[in-house]
Jmol script that loads the backbone (N, CA, C; Angstrom):
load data "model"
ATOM      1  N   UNK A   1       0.842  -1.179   0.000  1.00  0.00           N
ATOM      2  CA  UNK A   1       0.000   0.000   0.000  1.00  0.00           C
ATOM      3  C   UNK A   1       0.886   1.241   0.000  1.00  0.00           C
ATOM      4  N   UNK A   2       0.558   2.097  -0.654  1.00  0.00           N
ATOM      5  CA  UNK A   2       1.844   3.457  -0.897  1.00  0.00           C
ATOM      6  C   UNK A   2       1.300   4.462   0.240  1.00  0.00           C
ATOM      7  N   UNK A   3       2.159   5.047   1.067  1.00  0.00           N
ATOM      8  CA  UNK A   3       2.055   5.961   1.790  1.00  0.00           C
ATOM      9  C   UNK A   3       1.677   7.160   1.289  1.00  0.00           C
ATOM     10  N   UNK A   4       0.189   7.725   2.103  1.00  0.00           N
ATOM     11  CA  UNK A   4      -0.438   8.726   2.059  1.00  0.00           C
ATOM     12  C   UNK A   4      -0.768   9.795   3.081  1.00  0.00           C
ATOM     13  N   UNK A   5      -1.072  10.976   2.786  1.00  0.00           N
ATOM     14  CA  UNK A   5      -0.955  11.784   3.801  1.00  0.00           C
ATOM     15  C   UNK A   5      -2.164  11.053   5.145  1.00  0.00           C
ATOM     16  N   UNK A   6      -2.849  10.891   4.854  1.00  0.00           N
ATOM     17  CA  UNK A   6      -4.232  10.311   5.343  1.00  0.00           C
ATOM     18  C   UNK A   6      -3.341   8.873   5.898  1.00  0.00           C
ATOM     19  N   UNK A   7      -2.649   8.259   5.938  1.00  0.00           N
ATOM     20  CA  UNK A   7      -2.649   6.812   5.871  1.00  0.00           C
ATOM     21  C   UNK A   7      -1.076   6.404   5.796  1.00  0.00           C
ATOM     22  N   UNK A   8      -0.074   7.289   6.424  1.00  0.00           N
ATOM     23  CA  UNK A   8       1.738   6.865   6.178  1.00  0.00           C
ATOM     24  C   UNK A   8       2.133   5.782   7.146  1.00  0.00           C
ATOM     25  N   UNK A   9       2.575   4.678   6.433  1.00  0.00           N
ATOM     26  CA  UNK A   9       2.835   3.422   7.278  1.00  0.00           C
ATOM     27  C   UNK A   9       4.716   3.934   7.909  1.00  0.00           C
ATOM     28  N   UNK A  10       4.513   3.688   9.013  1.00  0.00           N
ATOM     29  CA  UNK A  10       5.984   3.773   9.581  1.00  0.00           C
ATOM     30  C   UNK A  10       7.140   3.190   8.902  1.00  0.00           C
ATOM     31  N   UNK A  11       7.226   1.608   8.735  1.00  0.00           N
ATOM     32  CA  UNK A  11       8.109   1.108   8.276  1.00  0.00           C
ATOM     33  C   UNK A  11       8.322   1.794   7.189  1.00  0.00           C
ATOM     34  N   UNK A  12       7.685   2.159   5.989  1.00  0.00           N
ATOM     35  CA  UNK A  12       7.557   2.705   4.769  1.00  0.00           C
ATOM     36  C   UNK A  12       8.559   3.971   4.985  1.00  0.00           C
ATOM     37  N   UNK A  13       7.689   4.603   5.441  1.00  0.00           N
ATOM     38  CA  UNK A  13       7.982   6.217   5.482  1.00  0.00           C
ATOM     39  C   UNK A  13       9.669   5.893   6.151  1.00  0.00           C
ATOM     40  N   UNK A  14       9.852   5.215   7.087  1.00  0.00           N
ATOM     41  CA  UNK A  14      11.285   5.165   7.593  1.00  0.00           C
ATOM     42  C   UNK A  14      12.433   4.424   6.680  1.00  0.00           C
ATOM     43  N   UNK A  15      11.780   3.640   6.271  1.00  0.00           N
ATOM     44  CA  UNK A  15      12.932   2.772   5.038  1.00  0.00           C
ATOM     45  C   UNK A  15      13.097   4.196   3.656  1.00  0.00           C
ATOM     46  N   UNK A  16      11.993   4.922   3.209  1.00  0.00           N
ATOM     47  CA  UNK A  16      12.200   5.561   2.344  1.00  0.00           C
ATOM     48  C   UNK A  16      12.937   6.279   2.947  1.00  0.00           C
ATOM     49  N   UNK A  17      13.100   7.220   4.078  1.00  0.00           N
ATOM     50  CA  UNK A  17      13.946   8.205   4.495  1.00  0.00           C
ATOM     51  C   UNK A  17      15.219   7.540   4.591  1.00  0.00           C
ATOM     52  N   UNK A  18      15.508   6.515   5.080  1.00  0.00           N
ATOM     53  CA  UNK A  18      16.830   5.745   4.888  1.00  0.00           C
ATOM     54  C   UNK A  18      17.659   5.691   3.557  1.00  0.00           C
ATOM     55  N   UNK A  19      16.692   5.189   2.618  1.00  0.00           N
ATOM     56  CA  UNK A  19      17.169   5.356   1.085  1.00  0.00           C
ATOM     57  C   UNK A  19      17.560   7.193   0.964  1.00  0.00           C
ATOM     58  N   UNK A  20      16.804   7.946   0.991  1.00  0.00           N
ATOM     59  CA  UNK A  20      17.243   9.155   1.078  1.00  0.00           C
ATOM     60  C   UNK A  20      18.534   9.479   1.583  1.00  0.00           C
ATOM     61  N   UNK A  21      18.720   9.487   2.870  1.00  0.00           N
ATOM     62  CA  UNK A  21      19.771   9.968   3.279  1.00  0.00           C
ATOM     63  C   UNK A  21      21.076   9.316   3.319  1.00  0.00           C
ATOM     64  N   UNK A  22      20.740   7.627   2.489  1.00  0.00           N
ATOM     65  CA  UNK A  22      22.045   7.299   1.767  1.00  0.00           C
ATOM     66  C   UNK A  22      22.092   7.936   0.418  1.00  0.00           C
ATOM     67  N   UNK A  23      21.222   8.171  -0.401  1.00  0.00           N
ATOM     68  CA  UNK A  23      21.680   8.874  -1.439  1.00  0.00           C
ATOM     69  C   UNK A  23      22.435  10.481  -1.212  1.00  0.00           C
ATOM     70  N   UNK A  24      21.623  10.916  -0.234  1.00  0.00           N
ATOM     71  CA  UNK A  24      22.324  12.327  -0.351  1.00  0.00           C
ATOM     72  C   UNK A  24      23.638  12.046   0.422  1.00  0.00           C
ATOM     73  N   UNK A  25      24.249  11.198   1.108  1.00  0.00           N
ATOM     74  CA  UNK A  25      25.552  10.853   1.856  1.00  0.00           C
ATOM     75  C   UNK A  25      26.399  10.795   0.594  1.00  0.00           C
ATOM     76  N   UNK A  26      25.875  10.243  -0.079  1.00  0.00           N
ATOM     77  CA  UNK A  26      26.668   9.854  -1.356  1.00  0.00           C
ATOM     78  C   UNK A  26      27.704  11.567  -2.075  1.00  0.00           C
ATOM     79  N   UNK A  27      26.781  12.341  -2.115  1.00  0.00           N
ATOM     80  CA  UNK A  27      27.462  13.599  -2.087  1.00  0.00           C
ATOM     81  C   UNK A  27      27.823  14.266  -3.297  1.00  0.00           C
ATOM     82  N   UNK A  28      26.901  13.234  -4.381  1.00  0.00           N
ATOM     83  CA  UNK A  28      27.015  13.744  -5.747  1.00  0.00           C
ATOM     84  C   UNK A  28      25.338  13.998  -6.534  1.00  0.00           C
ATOM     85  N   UNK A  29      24.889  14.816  -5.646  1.00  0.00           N
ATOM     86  CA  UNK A  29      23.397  15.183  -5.864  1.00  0.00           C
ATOM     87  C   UNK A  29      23.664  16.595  -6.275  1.00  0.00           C
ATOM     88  N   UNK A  30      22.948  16.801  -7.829  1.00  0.00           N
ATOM     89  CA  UNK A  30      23.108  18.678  -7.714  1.00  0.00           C
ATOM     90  C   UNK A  30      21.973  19.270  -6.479  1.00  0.00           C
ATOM     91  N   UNK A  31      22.633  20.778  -5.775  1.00  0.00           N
ATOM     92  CA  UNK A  31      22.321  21.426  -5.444  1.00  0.00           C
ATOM     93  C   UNK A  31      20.803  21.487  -5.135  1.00  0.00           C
ATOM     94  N   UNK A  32      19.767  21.329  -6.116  1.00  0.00           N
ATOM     95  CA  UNK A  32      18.541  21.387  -6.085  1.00  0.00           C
ATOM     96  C   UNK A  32      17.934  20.008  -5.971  1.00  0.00           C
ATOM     97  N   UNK A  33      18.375  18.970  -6.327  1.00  0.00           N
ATOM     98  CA  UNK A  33      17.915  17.886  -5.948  1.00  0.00           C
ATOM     99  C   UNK A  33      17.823  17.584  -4.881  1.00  0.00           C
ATOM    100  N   UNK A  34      19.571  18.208  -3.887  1.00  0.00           N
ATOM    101  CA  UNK A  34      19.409  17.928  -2.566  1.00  0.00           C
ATOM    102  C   UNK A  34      18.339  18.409  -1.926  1.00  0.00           C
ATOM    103  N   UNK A  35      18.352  19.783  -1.991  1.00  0.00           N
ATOM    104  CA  UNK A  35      17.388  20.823  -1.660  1.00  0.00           C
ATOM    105  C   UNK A  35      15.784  20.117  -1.318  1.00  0.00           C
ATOM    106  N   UNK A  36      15.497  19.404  -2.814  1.00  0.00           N
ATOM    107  CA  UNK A  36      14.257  18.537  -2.440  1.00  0.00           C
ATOM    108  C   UNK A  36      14.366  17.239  -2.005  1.00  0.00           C
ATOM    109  N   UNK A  37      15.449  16.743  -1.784  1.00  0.00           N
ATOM    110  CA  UNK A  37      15.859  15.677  -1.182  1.00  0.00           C
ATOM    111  C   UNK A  37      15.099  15.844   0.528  1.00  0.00           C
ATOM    112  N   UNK A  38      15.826  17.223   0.275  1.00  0.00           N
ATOM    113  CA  UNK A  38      15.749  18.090   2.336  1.00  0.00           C
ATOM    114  C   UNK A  38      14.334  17.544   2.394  1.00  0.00           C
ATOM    115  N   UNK A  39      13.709  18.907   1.437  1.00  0.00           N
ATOM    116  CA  UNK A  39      12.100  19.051   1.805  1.00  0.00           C
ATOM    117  C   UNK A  39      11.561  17.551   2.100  1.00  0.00           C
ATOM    118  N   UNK A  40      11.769  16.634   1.162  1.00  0.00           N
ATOM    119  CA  UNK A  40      10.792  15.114   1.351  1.00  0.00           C
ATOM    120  C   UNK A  40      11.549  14.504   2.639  1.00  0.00           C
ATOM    121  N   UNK A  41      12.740  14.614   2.819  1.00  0.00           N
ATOM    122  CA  UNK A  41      12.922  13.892   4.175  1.00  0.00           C
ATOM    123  C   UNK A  41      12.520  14.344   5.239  1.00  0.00           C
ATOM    124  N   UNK A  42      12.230  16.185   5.534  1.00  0.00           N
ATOM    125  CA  UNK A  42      11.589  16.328   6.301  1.00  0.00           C
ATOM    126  C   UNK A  42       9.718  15.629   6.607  1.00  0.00           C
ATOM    127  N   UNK A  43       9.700  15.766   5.300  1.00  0.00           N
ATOM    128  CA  UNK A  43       8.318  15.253   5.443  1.00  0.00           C
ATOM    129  C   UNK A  43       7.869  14.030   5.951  1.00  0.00           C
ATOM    130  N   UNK A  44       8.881  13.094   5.809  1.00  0.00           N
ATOM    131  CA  UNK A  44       8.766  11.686   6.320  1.00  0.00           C
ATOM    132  C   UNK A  44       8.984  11.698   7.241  1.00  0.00           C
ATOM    133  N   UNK A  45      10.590  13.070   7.891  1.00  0.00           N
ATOM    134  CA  UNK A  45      10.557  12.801   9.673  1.00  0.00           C
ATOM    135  C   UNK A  45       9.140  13.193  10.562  1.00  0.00           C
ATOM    136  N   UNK A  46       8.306  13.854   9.351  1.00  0.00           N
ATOM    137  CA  UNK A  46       7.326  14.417  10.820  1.00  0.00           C
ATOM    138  C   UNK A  46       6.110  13.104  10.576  1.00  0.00           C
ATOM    139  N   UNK A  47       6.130  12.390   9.465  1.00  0.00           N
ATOM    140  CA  UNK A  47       5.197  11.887   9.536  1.00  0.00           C
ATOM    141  C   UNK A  47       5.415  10.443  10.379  1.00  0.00           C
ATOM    142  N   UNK A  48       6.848  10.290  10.620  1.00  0.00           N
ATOM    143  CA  UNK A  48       6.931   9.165  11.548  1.00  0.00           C
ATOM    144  C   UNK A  48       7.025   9.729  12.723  1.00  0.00           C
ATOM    145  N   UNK A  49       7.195  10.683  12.787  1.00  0.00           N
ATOM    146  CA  UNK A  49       6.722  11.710  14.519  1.00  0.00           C
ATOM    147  C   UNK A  49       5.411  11.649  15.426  1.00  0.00           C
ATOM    148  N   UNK A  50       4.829  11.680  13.558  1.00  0.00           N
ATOM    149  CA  UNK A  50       3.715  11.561  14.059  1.00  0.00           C
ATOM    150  C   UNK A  50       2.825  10.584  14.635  1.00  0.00           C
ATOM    151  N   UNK A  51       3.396   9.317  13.361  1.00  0.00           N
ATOM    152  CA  UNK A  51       2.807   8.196  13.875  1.00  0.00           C
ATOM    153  C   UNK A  51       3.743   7.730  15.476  1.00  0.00           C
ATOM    154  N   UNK A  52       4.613   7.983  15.870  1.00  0.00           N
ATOM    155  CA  UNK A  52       5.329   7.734  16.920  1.00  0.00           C
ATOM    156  C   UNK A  52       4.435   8.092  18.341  1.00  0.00           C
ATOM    157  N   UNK A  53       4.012   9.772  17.819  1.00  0.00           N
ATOM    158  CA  UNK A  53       3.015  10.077  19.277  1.00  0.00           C
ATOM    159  C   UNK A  53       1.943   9.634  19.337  1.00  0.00           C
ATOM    160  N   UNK A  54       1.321   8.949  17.990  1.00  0.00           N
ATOM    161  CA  UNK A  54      -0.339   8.464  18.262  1.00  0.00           C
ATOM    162  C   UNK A  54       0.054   7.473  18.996  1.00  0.00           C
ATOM    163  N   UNK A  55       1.297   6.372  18.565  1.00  0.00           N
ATOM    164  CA  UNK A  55       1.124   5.387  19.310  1.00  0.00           C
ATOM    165  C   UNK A  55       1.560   5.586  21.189  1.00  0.00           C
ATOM    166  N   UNK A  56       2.745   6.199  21.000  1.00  0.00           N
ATOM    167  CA  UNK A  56       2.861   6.890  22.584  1.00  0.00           C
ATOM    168  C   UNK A  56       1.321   6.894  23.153  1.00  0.00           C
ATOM    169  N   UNK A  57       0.600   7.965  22.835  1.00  0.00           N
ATOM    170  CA  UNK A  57      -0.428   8.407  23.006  1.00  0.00           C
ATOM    171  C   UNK A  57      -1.868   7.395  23.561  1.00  0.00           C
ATOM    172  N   UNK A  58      -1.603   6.216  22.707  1.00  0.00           N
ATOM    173  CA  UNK A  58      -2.719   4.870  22.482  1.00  0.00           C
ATOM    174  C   UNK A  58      -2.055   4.101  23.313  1.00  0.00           C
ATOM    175  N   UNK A  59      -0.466   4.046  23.957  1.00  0.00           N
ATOM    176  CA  UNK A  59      -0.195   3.119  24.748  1.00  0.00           C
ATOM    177  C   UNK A  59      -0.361   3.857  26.469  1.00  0.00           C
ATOM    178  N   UNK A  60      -0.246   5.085  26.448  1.00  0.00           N
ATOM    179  CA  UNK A  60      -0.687   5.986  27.357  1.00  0.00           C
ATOM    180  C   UNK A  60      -2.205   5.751  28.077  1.00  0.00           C
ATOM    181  N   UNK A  61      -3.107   5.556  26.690  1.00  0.00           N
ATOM    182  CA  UNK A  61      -4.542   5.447  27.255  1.00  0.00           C
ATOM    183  C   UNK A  61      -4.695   4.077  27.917  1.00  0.00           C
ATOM    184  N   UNK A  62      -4.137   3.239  27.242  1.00  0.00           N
ATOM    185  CA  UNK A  62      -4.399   1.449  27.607  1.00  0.00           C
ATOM    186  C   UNK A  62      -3.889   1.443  29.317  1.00  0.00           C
ATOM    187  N   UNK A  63      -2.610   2.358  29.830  1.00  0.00           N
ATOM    188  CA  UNK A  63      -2.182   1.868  30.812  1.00  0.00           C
ATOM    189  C   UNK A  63      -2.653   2.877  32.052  1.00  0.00           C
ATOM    190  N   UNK A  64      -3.278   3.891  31.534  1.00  0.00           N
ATOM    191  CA  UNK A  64      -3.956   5.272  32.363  1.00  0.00           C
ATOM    192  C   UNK A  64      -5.175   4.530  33.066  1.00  0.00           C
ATOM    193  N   UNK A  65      -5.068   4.762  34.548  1.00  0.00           N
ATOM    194  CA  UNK A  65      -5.986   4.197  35.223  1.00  0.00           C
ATOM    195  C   UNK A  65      -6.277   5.300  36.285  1.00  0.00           C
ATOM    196  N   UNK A  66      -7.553   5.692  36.812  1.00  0.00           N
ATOM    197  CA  UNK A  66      -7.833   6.723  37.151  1.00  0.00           C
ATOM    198  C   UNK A  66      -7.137   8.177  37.384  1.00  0.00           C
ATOM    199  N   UNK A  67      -6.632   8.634  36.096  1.00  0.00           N
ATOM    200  CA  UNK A  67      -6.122   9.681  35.740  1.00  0.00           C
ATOM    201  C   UNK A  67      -4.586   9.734  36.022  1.00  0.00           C
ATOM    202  N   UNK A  68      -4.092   8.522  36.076  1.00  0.00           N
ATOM    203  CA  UNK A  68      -2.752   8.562  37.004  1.00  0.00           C
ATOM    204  C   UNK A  68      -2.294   7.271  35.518  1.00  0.00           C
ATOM    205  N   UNK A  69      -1.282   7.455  35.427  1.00  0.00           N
ATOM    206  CA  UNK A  69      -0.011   6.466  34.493  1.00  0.00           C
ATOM    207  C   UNK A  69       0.022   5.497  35.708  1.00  0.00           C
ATOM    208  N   UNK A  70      -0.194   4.389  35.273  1.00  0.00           N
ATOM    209  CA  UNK A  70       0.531   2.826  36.018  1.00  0.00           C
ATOM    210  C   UNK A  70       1.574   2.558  34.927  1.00  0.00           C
ATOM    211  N   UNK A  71       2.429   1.950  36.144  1.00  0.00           N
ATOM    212  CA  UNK A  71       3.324   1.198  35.884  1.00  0.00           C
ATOM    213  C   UNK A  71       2.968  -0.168  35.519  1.00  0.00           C
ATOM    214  N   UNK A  72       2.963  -0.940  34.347  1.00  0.00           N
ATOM    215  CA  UNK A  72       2.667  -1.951  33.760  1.00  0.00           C
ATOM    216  C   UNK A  72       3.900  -3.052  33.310  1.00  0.00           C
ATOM    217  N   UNK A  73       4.123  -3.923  33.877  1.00  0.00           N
ATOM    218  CA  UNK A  73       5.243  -4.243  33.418  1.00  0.00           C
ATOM    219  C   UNK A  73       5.123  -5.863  32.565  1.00  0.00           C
ATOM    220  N   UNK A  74       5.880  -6.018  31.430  1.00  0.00           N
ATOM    221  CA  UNK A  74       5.511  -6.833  30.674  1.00  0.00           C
ATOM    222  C   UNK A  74       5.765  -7.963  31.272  1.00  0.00           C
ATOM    223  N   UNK A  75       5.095  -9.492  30.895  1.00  0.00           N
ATOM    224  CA  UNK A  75       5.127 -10.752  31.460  1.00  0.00           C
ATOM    225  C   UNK A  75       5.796 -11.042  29.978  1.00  0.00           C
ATOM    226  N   UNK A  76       6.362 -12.195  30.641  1.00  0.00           N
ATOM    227  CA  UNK A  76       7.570 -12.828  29.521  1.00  0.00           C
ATOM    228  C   UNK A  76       6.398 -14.510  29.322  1.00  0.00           C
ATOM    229  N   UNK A  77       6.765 -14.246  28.101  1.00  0.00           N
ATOM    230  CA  UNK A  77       5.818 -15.612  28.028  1.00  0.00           C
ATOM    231  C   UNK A  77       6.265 -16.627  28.163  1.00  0.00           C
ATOM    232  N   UNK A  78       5.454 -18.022  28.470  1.00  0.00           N
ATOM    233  CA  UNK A  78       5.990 -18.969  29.256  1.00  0.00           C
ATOM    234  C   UNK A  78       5.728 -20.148  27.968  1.00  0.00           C
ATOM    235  N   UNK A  79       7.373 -20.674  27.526  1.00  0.00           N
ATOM    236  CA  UNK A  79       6.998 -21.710  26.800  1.00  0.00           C
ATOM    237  C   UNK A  79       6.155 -23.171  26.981  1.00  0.00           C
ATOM    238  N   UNK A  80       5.321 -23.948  26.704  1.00  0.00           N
ATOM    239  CA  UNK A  80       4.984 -25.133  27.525  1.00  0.00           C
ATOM    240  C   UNK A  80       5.352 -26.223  26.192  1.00  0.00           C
TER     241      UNK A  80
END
end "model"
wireframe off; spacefill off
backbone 0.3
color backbone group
């Protein structure tokens, strides 16, 4: 599924910014390519920002118990 403003999958958006900023490492991009190189990688950092705080945000609500953060601590699963 291609990443949309409505709909940017993390892995996506982060592997493309990866490809990015090995190409521009590379260091033989004209001037203006980089330039929009910039602009789209910014765009991917905020959109994995973003998806970063919804989930913050959704793991916040699951563990919020009368207005107060618990401490939740994970159980290790038990092979049988």
């Amino acid at each position: 599924m291609p990443r949309t403003k409505k709909n940017p999958d993390f892995e996506a958006s982060l592997g493309e910014l990866e490809q990015l900023v090995n190409r521009m490492e590379q260091g033989d991009m004209p001037l203006a390519d980089a330039l929009q190189a910039f602009e789209q990688g910014i765009a991917l950092t905020r959109d994995c920002q973003a998806i970063l705080d919804q989930a913050e945000q959704k793991v916040r609500q699951l563990v919020e118990k009368d207005g107060e953060l618990q401490t939740v601590p994970f159980q290790e699963r038990e092979d049988s």
